[in-house]
C-alpha positions as CSV (number, residue, x, y, z in Angstrom):
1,X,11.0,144.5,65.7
2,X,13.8,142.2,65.1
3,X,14.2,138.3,65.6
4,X,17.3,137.1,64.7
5,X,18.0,133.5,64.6
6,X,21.8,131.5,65.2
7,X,22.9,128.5,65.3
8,X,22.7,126.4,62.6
9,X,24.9,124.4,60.7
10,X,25.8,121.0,59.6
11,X,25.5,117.7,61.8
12,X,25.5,114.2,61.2
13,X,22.4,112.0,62.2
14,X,22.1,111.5,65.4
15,X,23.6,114.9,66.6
16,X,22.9,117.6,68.5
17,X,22.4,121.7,68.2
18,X,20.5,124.4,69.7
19,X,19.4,127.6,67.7
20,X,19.0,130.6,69.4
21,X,16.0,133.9,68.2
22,X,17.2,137.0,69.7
23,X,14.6,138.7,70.6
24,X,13.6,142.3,72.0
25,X,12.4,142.3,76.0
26,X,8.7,143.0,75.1
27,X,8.5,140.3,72.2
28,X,10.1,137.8,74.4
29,X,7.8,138.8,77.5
30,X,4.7,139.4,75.8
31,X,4.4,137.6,72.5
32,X,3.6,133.9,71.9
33,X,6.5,132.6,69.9
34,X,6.8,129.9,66.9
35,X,10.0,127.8,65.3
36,X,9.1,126.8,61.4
37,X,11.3,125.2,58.6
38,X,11.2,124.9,55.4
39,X,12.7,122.9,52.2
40,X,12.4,124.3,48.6
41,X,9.0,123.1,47.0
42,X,7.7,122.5,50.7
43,X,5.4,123.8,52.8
44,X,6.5,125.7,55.4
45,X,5.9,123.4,58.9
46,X,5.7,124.5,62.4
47,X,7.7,122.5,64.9
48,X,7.5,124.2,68.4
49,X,5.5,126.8,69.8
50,X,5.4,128.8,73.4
51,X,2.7,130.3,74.7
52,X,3.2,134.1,75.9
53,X,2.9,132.7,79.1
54,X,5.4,130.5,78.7
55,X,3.0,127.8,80.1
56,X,1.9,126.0,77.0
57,X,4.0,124.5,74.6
58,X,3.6,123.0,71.4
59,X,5.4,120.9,69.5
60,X,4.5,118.8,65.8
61,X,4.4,115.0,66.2
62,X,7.7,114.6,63.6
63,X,9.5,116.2,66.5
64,X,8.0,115.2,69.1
65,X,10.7,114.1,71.8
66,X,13.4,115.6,70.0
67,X,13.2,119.2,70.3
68,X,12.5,121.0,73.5
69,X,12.1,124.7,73.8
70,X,13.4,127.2,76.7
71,X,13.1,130.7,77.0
72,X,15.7,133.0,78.9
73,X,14.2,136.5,79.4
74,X,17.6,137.8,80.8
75,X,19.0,137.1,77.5
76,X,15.8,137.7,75.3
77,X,16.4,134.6,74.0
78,X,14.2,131.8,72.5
79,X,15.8,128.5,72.2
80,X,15.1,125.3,70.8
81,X,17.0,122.7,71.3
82,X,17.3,119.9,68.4
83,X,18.6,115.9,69.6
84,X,18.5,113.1,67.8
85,X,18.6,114.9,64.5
86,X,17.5,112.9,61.0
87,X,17.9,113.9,57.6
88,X,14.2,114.9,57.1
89,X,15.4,117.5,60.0
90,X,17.0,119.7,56.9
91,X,15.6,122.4,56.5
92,X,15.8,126.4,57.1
93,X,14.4,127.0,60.3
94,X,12.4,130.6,61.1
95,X,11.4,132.0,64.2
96,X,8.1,133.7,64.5
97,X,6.7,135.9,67.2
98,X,2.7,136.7,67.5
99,X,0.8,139.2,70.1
100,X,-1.9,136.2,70.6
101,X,-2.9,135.3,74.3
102,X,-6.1,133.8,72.6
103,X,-7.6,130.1,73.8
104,X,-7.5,129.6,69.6
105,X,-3.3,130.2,69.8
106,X,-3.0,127.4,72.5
107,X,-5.5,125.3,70.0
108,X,-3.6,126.0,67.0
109,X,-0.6,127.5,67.4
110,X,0.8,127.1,64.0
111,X,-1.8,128.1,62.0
112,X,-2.0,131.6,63.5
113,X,-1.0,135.1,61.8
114,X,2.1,135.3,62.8
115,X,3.7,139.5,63.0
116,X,7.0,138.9,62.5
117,X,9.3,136.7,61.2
118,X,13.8,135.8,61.4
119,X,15.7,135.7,58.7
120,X,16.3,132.0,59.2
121,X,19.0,129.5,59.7
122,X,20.3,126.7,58.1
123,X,20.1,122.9,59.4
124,X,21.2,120.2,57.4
125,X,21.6,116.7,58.8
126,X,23.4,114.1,56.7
C-alpha cells in the first residue's frame, strides 16, 4: 500500500495550496483517511480527517475554517486544501489511511491506529 503525498512548498501568510495523497482505488474507497503535521520536538497533530464514507469529516479547531478536504475517487486522490495559511501552519504534513468504519473513528478520528502512513510533504509559511 502506497500513499504518496504532493504539494507542498513555500508560501507567504495569507496564501494558498492544496496537497494531494495518492492513493490506491480500495484505500481511497474503503479506508477512513487522516492529514497530520509535524515540527521537530513536536507532537505529531491531526488536522483533517474523512470518514470512509466520505460523510463525516473532521477537522482540529487550529484549522478550523481554513482547510477543507475533498476526495476524487476517479483520481484516487485525497486533497486538502490549505487558505489563509500562518506561520504556525509549518510543518511536514503526512497522510494517513485506516480500515476503521467504527462509531469510535467518527468520535476520535485522530487518535486511531492508523495502517499506513505518506512520506510527507513540506509546508512552510513565512
Amino acid at each position: 500500500v502506497q500513499l504518496v503525498e504532493s504539494g507542498g512548498g513555500s508560501v507567504q501568510a495569507g496564501g494558498s495550496l492544496r496537497l494531494s495523497c495518492a492513493a490506491s482505488a480500495v484505500i481511497i474507497k474503503t479506508y477512513s483517511m487522516g492529514w497530520f503535521r509535524q515540527t521537530p520536538g513536536k507532537e505529531r497533530e491531526g488536522v483533517a480527517a474523512i470518514h470512509m464514507r466520505g460523510h463525516f469529516t473532521r477537522y482540529a479547531d487550529s484549522v478550523a475554517g481554513r482547510l477543507t478536504l475533498a476526495q476524487d475517487n476517479a483520481k484516487k486522490t485525497l486533497y486538502l486544501q490549505m487558505n489563509d495559511l500562518k506561520p504556525e501552519d509549518t510543518a511536514m504534513y503526512y497522510c494517513a489511511a485506516v480500515a476503521d468504519c467504527s462509531l469510535n473513528y467518527i468520535s476520535r478520528p485522530f487518535s486511531v491506529e492508523y495502517d499506513y502512513w505518506g512520506q510527507g510533504t513540506q509546508v512552510t509559511v513565512s
